[in-house]
C-alpha positions in Angstrom: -27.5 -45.8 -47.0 -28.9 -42.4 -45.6 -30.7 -40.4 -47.9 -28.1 -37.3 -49.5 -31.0 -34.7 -48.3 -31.0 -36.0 -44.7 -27.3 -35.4 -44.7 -27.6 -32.1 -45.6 -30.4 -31.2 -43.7 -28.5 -32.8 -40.3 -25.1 -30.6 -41.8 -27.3 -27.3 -42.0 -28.7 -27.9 -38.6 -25.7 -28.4 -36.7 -24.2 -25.1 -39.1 -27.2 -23.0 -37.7 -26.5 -24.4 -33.7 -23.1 -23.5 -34.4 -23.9 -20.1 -35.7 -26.7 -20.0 -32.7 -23.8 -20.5 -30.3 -21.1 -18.6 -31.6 -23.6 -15.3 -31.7 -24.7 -15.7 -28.2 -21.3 -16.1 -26.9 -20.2 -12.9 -29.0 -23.7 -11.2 -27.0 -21.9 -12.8 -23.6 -18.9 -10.9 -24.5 -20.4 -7.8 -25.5 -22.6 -8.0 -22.4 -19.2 -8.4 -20.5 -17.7 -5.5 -21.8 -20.1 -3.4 -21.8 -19.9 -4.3 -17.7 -16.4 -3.3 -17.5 -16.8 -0.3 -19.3 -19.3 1.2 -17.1 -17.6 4.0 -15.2 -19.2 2.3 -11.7 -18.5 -1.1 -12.1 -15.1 -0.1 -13.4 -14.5 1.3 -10.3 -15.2 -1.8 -8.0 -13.7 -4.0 -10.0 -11.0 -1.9 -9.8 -11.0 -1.7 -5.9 -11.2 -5.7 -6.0 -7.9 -5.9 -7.8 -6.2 -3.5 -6.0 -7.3 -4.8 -2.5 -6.0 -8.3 -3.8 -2.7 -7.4 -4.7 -2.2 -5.3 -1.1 -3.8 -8.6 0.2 -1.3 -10.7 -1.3 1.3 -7.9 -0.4 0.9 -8.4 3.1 0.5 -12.3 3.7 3.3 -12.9 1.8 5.0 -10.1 4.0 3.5 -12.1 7.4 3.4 -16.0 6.4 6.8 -16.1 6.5 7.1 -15.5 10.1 6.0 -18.9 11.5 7.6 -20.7 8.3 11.2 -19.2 7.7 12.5 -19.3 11.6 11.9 -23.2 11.6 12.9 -23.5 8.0 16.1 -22.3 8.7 16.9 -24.1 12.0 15.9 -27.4 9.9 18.7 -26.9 7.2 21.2 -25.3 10.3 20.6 -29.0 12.1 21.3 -30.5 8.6 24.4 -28.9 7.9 25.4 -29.8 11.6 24.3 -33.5 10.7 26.6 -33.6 7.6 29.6 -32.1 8.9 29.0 -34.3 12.3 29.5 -37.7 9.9 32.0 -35.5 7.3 34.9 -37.7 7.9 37.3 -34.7 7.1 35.9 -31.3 8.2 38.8 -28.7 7.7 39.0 -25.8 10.8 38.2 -23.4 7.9 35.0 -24.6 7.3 34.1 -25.3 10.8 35.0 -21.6 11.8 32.6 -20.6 9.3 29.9 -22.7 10.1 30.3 -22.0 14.0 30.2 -18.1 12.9 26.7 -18.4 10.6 25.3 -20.1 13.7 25.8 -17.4 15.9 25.0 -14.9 13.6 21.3 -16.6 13.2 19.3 -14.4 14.8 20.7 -11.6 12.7 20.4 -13.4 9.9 16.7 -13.9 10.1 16.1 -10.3 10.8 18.5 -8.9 8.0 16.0 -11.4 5.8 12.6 -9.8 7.2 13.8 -6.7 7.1 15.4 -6.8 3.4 11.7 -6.6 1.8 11.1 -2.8 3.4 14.8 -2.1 2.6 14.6 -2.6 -0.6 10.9 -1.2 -1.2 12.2 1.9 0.8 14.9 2.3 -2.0 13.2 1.9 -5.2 10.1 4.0 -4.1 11.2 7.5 -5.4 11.9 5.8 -8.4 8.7 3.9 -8.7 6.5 7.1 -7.8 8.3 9.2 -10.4 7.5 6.4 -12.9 4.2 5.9 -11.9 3.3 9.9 -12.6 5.3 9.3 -15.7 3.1 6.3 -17.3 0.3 5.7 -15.4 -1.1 3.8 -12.7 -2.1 0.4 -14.6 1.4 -0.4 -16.0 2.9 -0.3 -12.8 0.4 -2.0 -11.0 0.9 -5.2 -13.3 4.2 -4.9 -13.4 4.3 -5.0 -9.7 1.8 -7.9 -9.6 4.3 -9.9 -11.9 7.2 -9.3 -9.8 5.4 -10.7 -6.7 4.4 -13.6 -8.7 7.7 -14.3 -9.5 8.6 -13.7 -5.8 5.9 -15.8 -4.3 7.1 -18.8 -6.3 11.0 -18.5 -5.2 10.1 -18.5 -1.9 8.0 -22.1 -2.5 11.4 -23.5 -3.9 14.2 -21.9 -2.5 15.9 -24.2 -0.2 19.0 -22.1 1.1 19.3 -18.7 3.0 20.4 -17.0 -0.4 17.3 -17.7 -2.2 15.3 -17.0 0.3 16.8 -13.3 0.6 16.7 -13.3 -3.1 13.0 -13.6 -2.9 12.1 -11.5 -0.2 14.1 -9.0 -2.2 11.7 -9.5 -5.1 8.9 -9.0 -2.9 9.9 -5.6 -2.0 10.8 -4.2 -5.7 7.2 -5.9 -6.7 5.8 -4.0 -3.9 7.2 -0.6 -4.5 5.3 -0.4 -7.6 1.8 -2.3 -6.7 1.8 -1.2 -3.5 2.0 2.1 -4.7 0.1 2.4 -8.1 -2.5 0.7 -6.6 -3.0 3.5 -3.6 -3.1 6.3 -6.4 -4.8 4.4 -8.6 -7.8 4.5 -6.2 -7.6 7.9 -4.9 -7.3 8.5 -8.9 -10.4 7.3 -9.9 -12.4 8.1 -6.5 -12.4 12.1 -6.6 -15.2 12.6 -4.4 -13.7 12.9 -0.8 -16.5 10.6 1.1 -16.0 7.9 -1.4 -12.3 7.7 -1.7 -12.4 7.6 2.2 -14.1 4.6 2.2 -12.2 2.7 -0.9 -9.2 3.7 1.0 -10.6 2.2 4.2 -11.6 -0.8 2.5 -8.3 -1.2 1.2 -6.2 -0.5 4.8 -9.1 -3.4 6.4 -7.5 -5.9 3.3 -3.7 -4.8 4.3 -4.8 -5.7 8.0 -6.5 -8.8 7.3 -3.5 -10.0 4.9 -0.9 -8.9 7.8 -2.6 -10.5 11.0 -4.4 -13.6 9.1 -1.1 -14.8 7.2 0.8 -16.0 10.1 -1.9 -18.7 11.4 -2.3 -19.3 7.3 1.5 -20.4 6.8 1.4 -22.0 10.4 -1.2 -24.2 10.0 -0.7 -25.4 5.9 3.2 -25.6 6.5 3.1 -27.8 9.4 0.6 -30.0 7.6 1.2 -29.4 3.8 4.9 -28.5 4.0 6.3 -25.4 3.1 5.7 -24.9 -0.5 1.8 -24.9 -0.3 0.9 -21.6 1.0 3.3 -19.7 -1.4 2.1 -21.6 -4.0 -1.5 -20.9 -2.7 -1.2 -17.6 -2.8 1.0 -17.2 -6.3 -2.2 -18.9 -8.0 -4.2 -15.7 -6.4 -1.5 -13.4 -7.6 -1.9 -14.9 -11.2 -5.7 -14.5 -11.3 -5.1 -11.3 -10.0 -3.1 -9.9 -12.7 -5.0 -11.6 -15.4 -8.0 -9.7 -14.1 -5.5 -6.4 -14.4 -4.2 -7.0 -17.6 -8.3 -8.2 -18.8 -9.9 -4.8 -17.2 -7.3 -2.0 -17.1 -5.5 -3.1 -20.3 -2.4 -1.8 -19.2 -0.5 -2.0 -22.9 -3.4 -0.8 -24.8 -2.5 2.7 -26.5 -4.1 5.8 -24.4 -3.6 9.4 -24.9 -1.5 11.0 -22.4 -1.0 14.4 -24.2 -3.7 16.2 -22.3 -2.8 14.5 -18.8 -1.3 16.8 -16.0 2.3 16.2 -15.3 2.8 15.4 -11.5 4.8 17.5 -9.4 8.3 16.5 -8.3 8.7 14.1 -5.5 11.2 16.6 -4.2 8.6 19.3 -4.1 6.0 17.2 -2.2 8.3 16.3 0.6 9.2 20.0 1.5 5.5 20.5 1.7 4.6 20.9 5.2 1.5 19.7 5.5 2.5 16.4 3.4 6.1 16.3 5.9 3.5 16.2 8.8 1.3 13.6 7.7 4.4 11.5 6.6 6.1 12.1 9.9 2.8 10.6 11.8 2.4 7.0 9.4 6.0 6.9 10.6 5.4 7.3 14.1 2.0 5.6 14.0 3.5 2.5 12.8 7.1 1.7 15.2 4.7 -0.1 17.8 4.2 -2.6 15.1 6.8 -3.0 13.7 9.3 -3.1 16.5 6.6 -5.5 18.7 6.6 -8.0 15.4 10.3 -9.1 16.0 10.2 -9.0 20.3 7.5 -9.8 21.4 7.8 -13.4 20.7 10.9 -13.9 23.0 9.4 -11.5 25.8 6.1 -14.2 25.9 8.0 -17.0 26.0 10.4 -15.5 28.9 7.5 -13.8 30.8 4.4 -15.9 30.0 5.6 -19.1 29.3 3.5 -18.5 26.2 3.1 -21.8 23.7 3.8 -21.4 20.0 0.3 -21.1 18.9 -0.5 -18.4 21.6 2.3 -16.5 20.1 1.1 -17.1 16.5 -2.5 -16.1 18.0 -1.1 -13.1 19.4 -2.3 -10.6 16.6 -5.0 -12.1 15.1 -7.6 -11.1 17.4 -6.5 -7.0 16.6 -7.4 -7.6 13.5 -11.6 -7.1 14.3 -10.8 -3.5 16.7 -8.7 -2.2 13.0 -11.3 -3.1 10.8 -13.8 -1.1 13.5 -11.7 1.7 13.8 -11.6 2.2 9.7 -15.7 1.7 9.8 -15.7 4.5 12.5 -13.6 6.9 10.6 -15.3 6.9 7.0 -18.7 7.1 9.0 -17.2 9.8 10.7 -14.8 11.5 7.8 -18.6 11.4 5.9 -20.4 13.1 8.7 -17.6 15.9 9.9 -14.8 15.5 6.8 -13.2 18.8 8.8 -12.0 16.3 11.4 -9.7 14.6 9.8 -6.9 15.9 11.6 -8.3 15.1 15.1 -9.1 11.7 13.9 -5.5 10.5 13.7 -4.5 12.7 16.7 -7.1 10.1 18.7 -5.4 7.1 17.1 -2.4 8.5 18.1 -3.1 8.4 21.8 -4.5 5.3 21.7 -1.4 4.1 20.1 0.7 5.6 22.5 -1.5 4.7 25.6 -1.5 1.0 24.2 2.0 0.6 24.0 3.0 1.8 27.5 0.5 -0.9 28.5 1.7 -3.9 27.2 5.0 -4.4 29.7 2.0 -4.3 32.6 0.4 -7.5 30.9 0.6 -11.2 32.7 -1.0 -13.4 31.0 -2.0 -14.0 26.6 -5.6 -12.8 28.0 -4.3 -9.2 29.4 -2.3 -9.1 26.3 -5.1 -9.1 23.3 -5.8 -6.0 25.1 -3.1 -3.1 24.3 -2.1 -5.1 20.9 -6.1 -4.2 19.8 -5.8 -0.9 21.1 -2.4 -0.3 18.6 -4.0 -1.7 15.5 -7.5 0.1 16.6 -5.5 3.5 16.8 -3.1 2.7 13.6 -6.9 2.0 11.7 -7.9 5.7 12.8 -4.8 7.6 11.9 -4.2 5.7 8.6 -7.7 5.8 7.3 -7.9 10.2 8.4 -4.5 10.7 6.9 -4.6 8.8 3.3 -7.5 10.3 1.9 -5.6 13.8 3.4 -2.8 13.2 1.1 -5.0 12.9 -2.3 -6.8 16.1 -0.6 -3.9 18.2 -0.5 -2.0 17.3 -3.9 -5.7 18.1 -5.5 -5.8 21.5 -3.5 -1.5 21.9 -3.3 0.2 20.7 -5.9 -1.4 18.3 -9.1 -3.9 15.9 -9.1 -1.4 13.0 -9.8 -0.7 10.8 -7.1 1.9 8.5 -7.7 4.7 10.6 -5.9 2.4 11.3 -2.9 1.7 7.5 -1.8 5.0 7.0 -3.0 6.3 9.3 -0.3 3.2 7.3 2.1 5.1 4.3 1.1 8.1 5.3 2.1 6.6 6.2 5.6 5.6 2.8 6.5 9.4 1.1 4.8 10.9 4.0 7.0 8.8 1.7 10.5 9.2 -1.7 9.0 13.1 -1.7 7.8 14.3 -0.3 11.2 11.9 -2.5 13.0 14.1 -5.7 12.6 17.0 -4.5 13.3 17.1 -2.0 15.6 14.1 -3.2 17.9 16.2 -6.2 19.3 19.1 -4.6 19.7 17.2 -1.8 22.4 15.6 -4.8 24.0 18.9 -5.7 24.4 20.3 -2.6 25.4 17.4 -0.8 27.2 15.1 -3.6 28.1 11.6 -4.4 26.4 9.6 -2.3 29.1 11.8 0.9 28.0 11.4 0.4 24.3 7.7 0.2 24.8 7.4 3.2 26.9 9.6 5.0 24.4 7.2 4.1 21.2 4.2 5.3 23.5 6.0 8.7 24.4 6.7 9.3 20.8 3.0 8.8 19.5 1.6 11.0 22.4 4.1 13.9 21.8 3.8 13.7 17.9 -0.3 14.0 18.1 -0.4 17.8 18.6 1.9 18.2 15.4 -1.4 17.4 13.2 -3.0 20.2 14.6 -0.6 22.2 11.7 -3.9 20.4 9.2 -6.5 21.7 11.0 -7.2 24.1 8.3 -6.4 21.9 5.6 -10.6 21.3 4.9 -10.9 24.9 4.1 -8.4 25.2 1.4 -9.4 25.8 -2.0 -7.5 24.3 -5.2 -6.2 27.6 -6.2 -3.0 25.8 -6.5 -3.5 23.2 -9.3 -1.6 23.0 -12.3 -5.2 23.2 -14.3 -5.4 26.6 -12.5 -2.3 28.3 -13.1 -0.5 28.6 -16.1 3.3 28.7 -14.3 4.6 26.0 -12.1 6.7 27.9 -9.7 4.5 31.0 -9.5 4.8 34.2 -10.8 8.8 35.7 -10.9 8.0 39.2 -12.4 5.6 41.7 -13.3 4.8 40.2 -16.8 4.1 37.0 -14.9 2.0 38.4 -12.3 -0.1 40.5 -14.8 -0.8 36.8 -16.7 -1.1 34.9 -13.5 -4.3 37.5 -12.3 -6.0 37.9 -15.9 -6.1 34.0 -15.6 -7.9 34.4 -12.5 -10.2 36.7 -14.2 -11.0 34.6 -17.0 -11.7 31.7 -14.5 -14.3 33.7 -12.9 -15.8 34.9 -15.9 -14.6 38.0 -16.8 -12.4 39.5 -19.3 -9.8 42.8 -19.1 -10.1 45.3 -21.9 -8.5 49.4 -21.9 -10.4 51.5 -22.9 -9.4 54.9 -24.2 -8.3 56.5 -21.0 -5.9 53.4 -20.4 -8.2 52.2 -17.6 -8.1 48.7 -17.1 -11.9 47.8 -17.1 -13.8 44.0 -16.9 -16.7 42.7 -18.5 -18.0 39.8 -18.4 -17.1 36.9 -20.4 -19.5 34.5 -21.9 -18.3 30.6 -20.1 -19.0 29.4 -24.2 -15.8 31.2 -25.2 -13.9 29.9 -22.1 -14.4 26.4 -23.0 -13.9 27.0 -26.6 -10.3 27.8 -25.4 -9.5 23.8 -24.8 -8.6 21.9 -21.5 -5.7 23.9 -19.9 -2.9 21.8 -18.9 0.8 22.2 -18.6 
């Protein structure tokens, strides 16, 4: 028998090694949140979740292009099967079936371009909620949704489900999309910085857009279909976990003291904002009327192979992620430029699209489908960060509504792409649809000379400025609106005996003793 005192000795020790254990996982933990909590890391970790979730966003916009086509010509051939060895088939149901066949084409394009349909619609509501709550509940609500989406598309086995899912995808994407935008020009205020977190973000949407369709190629001829969805809903899980661990969406925060955000409304019938908005429209119809043509005009032209036409845009993802290096180098260096930035990608947009009827071969090709992601880098990378720049020195620092009405922009290119491009191929001919985009980009370019003087402006306008939201509408108004201004600048209006209005100067201790000033 083993001594009681050994016993007791072995039960204390293995006591203390838990006790050891227990305190250096709680230092771990402390450690780890001490991490998170530091305003810089904070910040990086997250840009790593948002670029994610536009990462996920965009494969699971692209990967279904080399999937879905051949997906559904597999169950069309099976339903051609069974009702070939049906003993009875009805001329009812063979009317219908002859009439889905035909429409097939349509069909697949009504599909693709349901996601930016969908997205297009919910976005005023998303960017009003999104000033309303926050940026953090959105943003995991959003990354939820697309889980949810990602993992229909892996099972759905009929056209329905599959529109059902691409659906999801675009309500998920109104929201993360969006938050996520805002919440990085949110928590990047200083102009050089957000350039280049918004850069970094638009080199993760073109990466997830031009390296999904080779992804789902490649796994879903050798894996089957399921396995890149299901790839990529694992990544969309980690990602929201990593939201819900750091941002703590759910966790109760003050929002008495934050600025309410002005009206989407309000924002649109801002110039400078309708200009910008008008030019990620324009900026982005090559793309997305090319994505749906240009597959039939290789294969009549060229001859192209099926992987030369998956290949096609892959290689234009290296000239975008150049062009966004060259415009935050360049936005850091000579910020006034921002305006002349995009008219450049502009051009080249416009320039690269007239060229691509003239191309022969998959070689001459690469060439103008670089130059249109190379110019799209340069006008969206100058033209985000000119957004948050302009609701900071225009309207209120809250930025939901803004890359709402950004959002918006690019559903506005990518729902009409689908459905309109092939029917002015059919009309007008590829060559004239391509000179047509070209012509558009070129004439819109001078139009962004109206934000030339947009550096120079001064956030006079901010709702932390002014203590009335529509301005001054009468003389008692006025008379607040300029003592305000006095008071910001240090000084203080007192009458003296005469009735002269006189200042003197006004100690900043008894300004901020007054509280934070918001409406």
């Amino acid at each position: 028998m083993e001594p009681e005192e050994t016993k007791e000795g072995r039960a204390t020790n293995l006591a203390q090694s838990a006790a050891s254990k227990l305190s250096q996982m709680s230092e771990r933990t402390q450690q780890l949140g001490n991490v998170i909590q530091d305003p810089v890391r904070q910040k990086r970790i997250i840009l790593v979740i948002v670029c994610t979730a536009l990462l996920l966003d965009n494969m699971l916009y692209m990967v279904i292009v080399p999937i879905i086509p051949d997906y559904l010509e597999g169950l069309q051939k099976a339903a051609d099967h069974a009702e070939a060895i049906a003993p009875h088939s009805n001329f009812t149901n063979s009317t219908m079936h002859t009439t889905a066949k035909g429409n097939f084409d349509l069909q697949i394009g009504v599909l693709f371009a349901s996601k930016a349909i969908l997205q297009l619609l919910v976005n005023p509501i998303s960017g009003t909620f999104i000033d309303r709550v926050g940026y953090e509940i959105p943003l995991f609500i959003g990354l939820n949704v697309m889980f949810l989406s990602t993992v229909t598309f892996a099972f759905a086995d009929n056209y329905a489900t599959l529109f059902l899912a691409r659906s999801m995808q675009g309500l998920g994407s109104a929201f993360a999309d969006t938050a996520g935008i805002a919440l990085i020009a949110d928590r990047y205020t200083v102009e050089a910085e957000r350039s280049k977190a918004l850069g970094i973000a638009l080199a993760f949407i073109s990466f997830g857009s031009l390296a999904a369709p080779p992804f789902g190629g490649v796994l879903y001829e050798f894996a089957g279909k399921r396995v890149p969805f299901l790839i990529l809903a694992c990544i969309c899980l980690t990602d929201g976990i990593l939201c819900l661990t750091v941002l703590k969406p759910f966790s109760n925060r003050e929002r008495e003291n934050m600025p309410v955000g002005t009206p989407m409304h309000k924002l649109m019938v801002d110039p400078y904002i309708a200009v910008v908005a008008g030019a990620l429209i324009v900026c982005n119809i090559p793309l997305a009327f090319l994505e749906p043509t240009i597959a039939n005009w290789m294969e009549e032209t060229m001859h192209s192979s099926q992987w030369e036409i998956g290949l096609a845009w892959f290689p234009a993802f290296f000239p975008h992620v150049l062009g966004v290096f060259l415009v935050v180098k360049l936005a850091a260096k000579y910020p006034h430029l921002q305006w002349f930035y995009g008219a450049i990608g502009m051009v080249f947009i416009g320039a690269s699209s007239c060229t691509v009827p003239a191309c022969k071969t998959f070689g001459q090709l690469m060439f103008p489908l670089c130059g249109i992601c190379f110019g799209i880098a340069f006008v969206d990378t100058a033209l985000l960060p000119t957004l948050a720049f302009l609701v900071d020195v225009r309207h209120v620092s809250v930025y939901g509504s803004v890359y709402a009405i950004a959002d918006i922009s690019y559903c506005v290119a990518y729902a009409l792409g689908p459905v309109v491009a092939g029917q002015i191929v059919h009309d007008l001919g590829f060559v004239q649809l391509n000179l047509g985009m070209g012509l558009i980009n070129v004439l819109y370019a001078p139009a962004l000379l109206l934000l030339k003087n947009v550096s120079q402006m001064k956030p006079s306008f901010s709702e932390r400025n002014l203590l009335l939201d529509d301005g001054p509408t009468g003389l008692y108004d006025t008379i607040k609106m300029e003592q305000r201004e006095k008071k910001k600048k240090g000084l203080c209006t007192t009458i003296d005996e005469g009735g002269t209005e006189t200042f003197a100067q006004r100690s900043y201790s008894e300004e901020e003793s007054s509280g934070g000033e918001y409406a």
